[in-house]
C-alpha positions as CSV (number, residue, x, y, z in Angstrom):
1,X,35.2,-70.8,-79.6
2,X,33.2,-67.9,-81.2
3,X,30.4,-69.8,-79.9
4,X,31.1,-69.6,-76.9
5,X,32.2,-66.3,-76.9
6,X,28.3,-65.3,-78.1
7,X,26.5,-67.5,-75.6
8,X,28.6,-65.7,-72.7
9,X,27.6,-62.1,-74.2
10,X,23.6,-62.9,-74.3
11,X,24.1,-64.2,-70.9
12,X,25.6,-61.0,-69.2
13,X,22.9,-58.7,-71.3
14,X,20.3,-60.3,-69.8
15,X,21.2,-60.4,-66.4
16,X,21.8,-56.7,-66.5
17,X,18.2,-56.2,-68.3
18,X,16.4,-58.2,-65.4
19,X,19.0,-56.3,-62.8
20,X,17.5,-52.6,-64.0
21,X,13.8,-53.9,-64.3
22,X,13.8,-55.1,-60.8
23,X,15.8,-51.8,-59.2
24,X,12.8,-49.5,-61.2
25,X,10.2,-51.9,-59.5
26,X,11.5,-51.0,-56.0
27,X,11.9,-47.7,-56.0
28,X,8.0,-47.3,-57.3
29,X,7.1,-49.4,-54.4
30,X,9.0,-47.1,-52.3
31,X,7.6,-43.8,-53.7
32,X,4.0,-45.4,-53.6
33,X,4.3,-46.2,-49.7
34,X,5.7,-42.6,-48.9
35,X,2.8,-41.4,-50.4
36,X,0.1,-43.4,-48.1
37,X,1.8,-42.4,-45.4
38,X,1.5,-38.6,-45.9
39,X,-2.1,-39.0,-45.1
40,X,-3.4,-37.1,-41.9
41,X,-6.4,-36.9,-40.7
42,X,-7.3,-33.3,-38.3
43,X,-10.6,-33.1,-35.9
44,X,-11.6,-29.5,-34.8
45,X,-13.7,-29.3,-32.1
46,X,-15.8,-25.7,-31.7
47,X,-17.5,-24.6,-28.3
48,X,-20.0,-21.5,-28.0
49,X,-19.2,-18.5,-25.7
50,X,-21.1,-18.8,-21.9
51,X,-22.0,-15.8,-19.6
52,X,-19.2,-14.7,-17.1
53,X,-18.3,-12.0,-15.3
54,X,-15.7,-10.8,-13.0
55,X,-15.7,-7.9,-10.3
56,X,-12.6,-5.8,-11.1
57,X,-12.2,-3.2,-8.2
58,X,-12.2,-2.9,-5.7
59,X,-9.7,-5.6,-5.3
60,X,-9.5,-8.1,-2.8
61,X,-8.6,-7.1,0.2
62,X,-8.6,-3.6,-0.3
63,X,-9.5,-0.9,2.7
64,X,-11.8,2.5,2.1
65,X,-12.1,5.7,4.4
66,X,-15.0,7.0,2.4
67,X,-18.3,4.8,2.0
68,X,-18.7,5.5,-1.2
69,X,-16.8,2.6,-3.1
70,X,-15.9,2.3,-6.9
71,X,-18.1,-1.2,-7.9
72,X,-16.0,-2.4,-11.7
73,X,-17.2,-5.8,-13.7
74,X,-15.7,-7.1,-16.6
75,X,-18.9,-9.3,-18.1
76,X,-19.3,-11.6,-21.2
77,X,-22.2,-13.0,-22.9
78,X,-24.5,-10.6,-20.0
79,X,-27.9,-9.3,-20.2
80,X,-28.1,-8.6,-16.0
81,X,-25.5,-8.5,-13.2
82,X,-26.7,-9.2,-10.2
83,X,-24.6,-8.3,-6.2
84,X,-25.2,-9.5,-2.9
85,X,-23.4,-7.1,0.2
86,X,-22.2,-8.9,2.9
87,X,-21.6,-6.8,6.2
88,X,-19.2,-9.2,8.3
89,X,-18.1,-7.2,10.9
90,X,-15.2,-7.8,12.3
91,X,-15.0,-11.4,11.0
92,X,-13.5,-11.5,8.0
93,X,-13.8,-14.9,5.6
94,X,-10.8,-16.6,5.3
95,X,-11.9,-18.7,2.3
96,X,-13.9,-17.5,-1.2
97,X,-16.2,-20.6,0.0
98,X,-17.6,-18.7,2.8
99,X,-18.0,-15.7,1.5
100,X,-22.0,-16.6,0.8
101,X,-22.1,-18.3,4.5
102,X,-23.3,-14.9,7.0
103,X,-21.3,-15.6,10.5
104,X,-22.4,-14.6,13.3
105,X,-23.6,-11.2,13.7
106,X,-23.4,-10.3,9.7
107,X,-25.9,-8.9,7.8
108,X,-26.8,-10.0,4.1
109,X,-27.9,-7.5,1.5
110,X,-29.4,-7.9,-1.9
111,X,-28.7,-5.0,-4.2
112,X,-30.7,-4.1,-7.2
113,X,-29.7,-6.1,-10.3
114,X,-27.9,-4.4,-13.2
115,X,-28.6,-4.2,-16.7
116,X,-25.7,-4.1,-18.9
117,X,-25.2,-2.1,-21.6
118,X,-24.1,-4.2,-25.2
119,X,-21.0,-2.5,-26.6
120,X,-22.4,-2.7,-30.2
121,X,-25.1,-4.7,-32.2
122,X,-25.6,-8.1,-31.0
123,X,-22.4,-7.9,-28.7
124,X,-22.8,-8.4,-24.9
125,X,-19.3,-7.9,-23.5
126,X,-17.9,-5.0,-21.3
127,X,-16.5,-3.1,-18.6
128,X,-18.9,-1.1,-17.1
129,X,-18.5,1.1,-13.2
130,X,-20.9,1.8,-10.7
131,X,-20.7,3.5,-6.9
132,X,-21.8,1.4,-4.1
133,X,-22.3,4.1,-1.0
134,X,-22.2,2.0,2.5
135,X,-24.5,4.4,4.1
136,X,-27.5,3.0,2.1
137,X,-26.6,-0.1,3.5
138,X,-26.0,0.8,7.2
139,X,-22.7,2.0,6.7
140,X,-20.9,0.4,9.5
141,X,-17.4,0.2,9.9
142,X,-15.8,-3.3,9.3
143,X,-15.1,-5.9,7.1
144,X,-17.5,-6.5,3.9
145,X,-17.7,-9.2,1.1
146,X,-19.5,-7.9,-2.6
147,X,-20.3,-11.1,-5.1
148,X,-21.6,-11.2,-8.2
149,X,-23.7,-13.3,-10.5
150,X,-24.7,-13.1,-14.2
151,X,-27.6,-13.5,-15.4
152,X,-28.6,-15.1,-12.6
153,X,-26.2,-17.9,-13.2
154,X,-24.1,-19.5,-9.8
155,X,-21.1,-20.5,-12.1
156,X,-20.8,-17.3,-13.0
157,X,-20.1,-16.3,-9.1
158,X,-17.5,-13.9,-8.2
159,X,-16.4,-12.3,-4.9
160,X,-14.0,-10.0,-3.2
161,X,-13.7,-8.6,0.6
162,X,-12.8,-5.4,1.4
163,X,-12.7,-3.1,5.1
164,X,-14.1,0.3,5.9
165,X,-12.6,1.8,8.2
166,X,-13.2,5.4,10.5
167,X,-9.3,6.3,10.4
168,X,-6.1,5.7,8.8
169,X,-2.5,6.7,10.3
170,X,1.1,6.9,8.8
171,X,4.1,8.1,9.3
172,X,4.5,11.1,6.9
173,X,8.1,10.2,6.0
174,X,9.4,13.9,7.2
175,X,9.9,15.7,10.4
176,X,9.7,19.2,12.1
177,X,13.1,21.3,11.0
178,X,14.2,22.0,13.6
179,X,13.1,19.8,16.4
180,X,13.0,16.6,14.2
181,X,9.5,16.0,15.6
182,X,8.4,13.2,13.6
183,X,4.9,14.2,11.0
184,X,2.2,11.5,10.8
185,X,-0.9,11.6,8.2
186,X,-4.6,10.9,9.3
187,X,-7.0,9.9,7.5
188,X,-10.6,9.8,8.5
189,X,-14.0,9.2,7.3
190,X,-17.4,10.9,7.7
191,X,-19.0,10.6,10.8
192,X,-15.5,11.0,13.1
193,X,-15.9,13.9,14.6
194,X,-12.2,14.0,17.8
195,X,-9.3,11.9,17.3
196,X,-7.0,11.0,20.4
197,X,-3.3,10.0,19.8
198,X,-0.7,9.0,22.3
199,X,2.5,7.8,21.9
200,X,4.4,4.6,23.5
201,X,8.2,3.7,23.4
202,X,9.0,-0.1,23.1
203,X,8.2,-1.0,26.4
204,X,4.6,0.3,26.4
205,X,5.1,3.6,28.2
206,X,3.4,6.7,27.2
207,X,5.3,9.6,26.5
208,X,3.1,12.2,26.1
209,X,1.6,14.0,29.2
210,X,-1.5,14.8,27.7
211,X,-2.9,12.8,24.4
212,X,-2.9,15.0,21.2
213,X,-7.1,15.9,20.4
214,X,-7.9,16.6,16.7
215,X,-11.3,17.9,16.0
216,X,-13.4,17.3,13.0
217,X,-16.3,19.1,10.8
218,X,-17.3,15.5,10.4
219,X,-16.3,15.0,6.7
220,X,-13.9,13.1,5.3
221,X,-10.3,14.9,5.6
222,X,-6.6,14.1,5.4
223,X,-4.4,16.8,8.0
224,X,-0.6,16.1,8.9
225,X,-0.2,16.1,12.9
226,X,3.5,17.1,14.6
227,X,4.4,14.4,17.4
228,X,6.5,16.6,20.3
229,X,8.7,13.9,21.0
230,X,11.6,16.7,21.5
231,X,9.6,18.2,24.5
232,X,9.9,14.6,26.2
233,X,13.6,14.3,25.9
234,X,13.2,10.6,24.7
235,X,16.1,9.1,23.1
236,X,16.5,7.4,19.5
237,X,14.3,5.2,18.5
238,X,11.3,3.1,17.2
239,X,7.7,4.6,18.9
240,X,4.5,3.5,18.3
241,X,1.5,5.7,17.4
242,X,-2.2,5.0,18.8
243,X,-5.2,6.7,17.1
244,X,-8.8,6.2,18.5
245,X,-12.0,7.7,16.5
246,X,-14.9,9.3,18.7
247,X,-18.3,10.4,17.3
248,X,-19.9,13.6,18.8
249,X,-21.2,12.1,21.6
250,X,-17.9,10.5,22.7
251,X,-17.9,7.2,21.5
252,X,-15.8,4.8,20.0
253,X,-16.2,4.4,16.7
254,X,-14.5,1.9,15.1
255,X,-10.8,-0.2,16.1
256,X,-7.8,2.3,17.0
257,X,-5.4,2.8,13.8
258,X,-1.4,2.4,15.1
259,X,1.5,2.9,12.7
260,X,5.4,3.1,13.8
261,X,7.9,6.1,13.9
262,X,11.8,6.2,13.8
263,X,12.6,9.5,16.0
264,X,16.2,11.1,15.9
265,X,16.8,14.0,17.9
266,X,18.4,17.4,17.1
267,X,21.9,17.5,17.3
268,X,23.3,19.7,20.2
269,X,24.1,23.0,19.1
270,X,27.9,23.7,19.0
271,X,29.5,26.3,21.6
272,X,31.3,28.7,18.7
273,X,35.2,28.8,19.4
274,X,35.9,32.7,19.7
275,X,39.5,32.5,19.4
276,X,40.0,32.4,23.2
277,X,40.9,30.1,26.3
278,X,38.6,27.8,28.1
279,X,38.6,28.6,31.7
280,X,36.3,27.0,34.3
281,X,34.6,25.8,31.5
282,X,34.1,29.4,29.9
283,X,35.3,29.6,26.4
284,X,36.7,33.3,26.7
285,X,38.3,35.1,23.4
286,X,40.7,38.1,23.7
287,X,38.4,40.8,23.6
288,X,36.1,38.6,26.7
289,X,39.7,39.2,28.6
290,X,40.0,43.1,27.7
291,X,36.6,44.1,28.8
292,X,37.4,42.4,32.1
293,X,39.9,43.7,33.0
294,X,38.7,47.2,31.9
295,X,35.8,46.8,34.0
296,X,37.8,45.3,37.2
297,X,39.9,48.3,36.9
298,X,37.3,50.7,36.7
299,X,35.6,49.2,39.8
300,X,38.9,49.5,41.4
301,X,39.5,53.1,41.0
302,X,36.2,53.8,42.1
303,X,36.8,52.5,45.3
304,X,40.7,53.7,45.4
305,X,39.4,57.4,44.7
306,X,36.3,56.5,47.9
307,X,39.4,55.4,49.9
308,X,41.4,58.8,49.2
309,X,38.2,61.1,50.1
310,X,37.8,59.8,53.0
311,X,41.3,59.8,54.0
312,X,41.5,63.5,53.5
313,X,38.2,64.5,55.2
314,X,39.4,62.5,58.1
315,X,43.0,64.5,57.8
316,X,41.3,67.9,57.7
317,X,39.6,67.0,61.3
């Protein structure tokens, strides 16, 4: 019986011993494959600067009175910043694409090339200005396209279009006190020497008899202009305002400027109430009554006292 009892003991003690060998053998084989998985391997790739450049005013689009234009570029890795003026006329490129394509009738110019100036030792970048004047390059009015290149480089291309324009006119957002004539602003550049404006209601019409004339010294100038659409008697509304440049010698010189108006007229001034009655339409106070009838009853002794001398002068015959 006791041996028994012993056998059974050994037998349980080593199926416990083999039990905790085996559970220490796994979890080493688990810690050893959470290891070799924590292994990453990271590939940096570095790529050197390149030469850019970017023209930052004027901006696209933009429209000048003056010819002498603001030229900014933003460059990078530069030693020389080349431009290229493109006088389009009255065409203006619809796409960036055709901005180096002259249409008809344009005129290509090549401007002197530009040596930047490093911002410090060994350093390339910056922001440097410079003015383009239109009159050195025939300084007609119209549409324009300025692109860049660096260091002579057609990657590097940039390009933006812009207008110059004889006259500019707006509606100065006030109006005459007491008429409430509406104010509009022109602008004009060199070179415009009268300026004609009319005014037209919706349908077309002109309204004034006579266009308004404004006369130039020929430099640029900014003056504020009074409309008389009171005079005219014209009722509420939107009206359209025409300007046309002339040079000295009576020309046309560029395409008419036009902006809108919204025109209230002057309220009607107010017939003061004196107190009084209105008769026949007369707004009469008390003392309008007394100084009537005063007056008709001086009038009527007057003649009373012609009536009695003549009565007696014919009583003495």
């Amino acid at each position: 019986m006791k041996k028994q009892y012993l056998l059974s003991t050994i037998g349980i003690a080593t199926a416990l011993s083999f039990g905790v060998i085996n559970s220490v053998n796994a979890l080493d084989l688990s810690t050893g494959a959470t290891e070799q998985s924590a292994e990453v391997t990271i590939q940096v790739t570095v790529t050197g600067e390149t030469a850019s450049g970017i023209i930052t005013t004027p901006e696209d689009g933009a429209i000048f009175y003056t010819p002498k234009i603001k030229v900014g570029e933003l460059y990078s890795e530069a030693a020389e910043v080349e431009y290229t003026l493109i006088y389009t006329g009255e065409n203006e490129a619809e796409a960036e694409d055709e901005y180096s394509l002259p249409v008809t009738g344009s005129v290509t110019y090549t401007l002197p090339p530009h040596q930047v100036t490093p911002v410090g030792e060994g350093v390339s970048d910056g922001h440097e200005y410079w003015i383009l004047d239109l009159d050195e390059y025939g300084g007609q009015f119209g549409h324009y396209v300025l692109t860049s290149t660096v260091n002579g480089m057609e990657s590097t291309r940039d390009s933006v279009s812009f207008e110059y324009r004889a006259l500019d006119i707006y509606d100065a957002g006030t109006t005459e006190e007491k008429t409430q004539n509406p104010i509009v602003t022109v602008v004009h550049a060199p070179g415009v020497k009268n300026i004609l404006i009319q005014v037209y209601d919706k349908n077309g019409r002109a309204i004034l008899d006579e266009a308004i004339e404004i006369t130039s010294n020929g430099d640029d100038t900014t003056e504020n202009v009074v409309l008389p659409l009171a005079k005219y008697g014209v009722p509420e509304g939107d009206y359209t305002v025409v300007s046309t440049p002339y040079d000295e010698s009576g020309n046309i010189l560029d395409i008419n400027a036009k902006t809108t108006v919204h025109y209230v007229p002057a309220p009607a001034p107010n017939v003061p109430n004196t107190g009084g009655n209105l008769f026949s339409g007369l707004n009469f106070s008390n003392p309008d009554y007394i100084t009537t009838g005063l007056c008709i009853l001086f009038v009527t002794a007057f003649f009373a006292i012609l009536i009695l001398r003549k009565k007696n002068k014919d009583s003495r015959r």
